[in-house]
C-alpha positions in Angstrom: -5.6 33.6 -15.5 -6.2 31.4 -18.0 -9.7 30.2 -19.1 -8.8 26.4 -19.1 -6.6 25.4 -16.1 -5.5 22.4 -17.3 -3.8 24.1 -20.7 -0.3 24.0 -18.9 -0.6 20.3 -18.5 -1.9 19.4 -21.7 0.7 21.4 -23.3 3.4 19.7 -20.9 2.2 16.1 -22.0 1.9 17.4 -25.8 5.4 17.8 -25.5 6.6 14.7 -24.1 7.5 11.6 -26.9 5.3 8.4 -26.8 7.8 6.3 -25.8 8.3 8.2 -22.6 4.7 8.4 -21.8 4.1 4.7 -22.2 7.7 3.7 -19.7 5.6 6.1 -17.1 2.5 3.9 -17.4 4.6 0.5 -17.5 6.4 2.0 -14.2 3.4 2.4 -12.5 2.0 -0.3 -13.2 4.7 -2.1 -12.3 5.1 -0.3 -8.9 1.4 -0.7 -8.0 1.4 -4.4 -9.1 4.5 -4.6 -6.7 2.8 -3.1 -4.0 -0.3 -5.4 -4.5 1.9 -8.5 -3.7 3.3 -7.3 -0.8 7.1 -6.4 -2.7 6.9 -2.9 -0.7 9.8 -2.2 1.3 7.2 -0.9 3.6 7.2 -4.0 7.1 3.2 -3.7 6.7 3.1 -4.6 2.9 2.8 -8.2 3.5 -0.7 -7.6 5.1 -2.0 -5.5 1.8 -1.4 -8.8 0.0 -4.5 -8.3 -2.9 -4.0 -11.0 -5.6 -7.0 -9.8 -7.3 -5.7 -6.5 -7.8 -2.6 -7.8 -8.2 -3.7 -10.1 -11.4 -5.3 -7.1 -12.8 -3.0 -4.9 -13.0 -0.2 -7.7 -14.3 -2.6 -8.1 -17.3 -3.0 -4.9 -18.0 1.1 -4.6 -18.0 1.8 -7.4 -20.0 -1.0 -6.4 -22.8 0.4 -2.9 -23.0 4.4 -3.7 -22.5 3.7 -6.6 -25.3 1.6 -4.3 -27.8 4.5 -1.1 -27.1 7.3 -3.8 -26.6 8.7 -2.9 -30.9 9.3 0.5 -29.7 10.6 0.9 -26.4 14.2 -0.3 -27.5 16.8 -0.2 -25.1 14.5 -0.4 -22.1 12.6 -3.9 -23.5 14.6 -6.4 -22.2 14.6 -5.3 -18.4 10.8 -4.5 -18.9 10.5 -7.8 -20.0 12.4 -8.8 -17.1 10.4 -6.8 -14.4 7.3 -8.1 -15.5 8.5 -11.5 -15.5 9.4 -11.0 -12.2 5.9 -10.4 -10.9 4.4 -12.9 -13.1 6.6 -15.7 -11.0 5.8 -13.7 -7.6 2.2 -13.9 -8.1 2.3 -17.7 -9.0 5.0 -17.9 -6.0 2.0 -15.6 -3.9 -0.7 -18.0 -5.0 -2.1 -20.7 -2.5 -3.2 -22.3 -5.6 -0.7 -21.5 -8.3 -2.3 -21.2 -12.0 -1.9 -23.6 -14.1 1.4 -22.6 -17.3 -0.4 -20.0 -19.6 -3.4 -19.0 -17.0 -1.3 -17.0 -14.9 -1.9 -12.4 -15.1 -0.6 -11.5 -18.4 0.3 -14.8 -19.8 -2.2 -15.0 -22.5 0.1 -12.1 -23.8 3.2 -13.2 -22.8 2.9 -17.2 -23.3 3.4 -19.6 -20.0 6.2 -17.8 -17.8 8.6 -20.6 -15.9 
């Protein structure tokens, strides 16, 4: 038995490129961003609406897909795309839609139409 039970793990992610580690994060963000605006194939999701969580966690994904966006190559344009996509969901979401360029994520992005 090891003295450090999480050496396995650390080694594990050691081992695992940048790039890869980053899509992960952008996935999940993505996923949990989805699940906040009710996008779950799940009949109940519509009730777990949270735009506030929802915002924060389409912020977060556009800051980190914009800074990582140079090296995620193939896989930029349908990031780009997917996050997009929420971006017009939430305003579609919104009682009161943001105004172009205060929507989650759009001071990274610019105004999403």
């Amino acid at each position: 038995m090891s003295e450090n039970p999480h050496s396995e793990d650390v080694r594990e992610l050691a081992d695992v490129p940048a790039v890869e580690v980053v899509t992960r994060s952008i996935v999940m963000l993505m996923s949990a961003a989805a699940e906040k605006l009710g996008l779950a194939d799940d009949p109940a999701a519509g009730a777990r609406v949270d735009l506030d969580e929802a915002r924060k966690l389409i912020t977060a994904l556009a800051g980190l897909v914009t800074a990582a966006l140079p090296d995620l190559g193939l896989h930029a344009a349908p990031i780009r795309d997917g996050l997009k996509s929420l971006q017009l969901a939430f305003r579609e979401a919104s009682a009161v839609p943001d105004e172009p360029g205060q929507g989650p994520g759009e001071k990274y992005t610019g105004p999403v139409r």
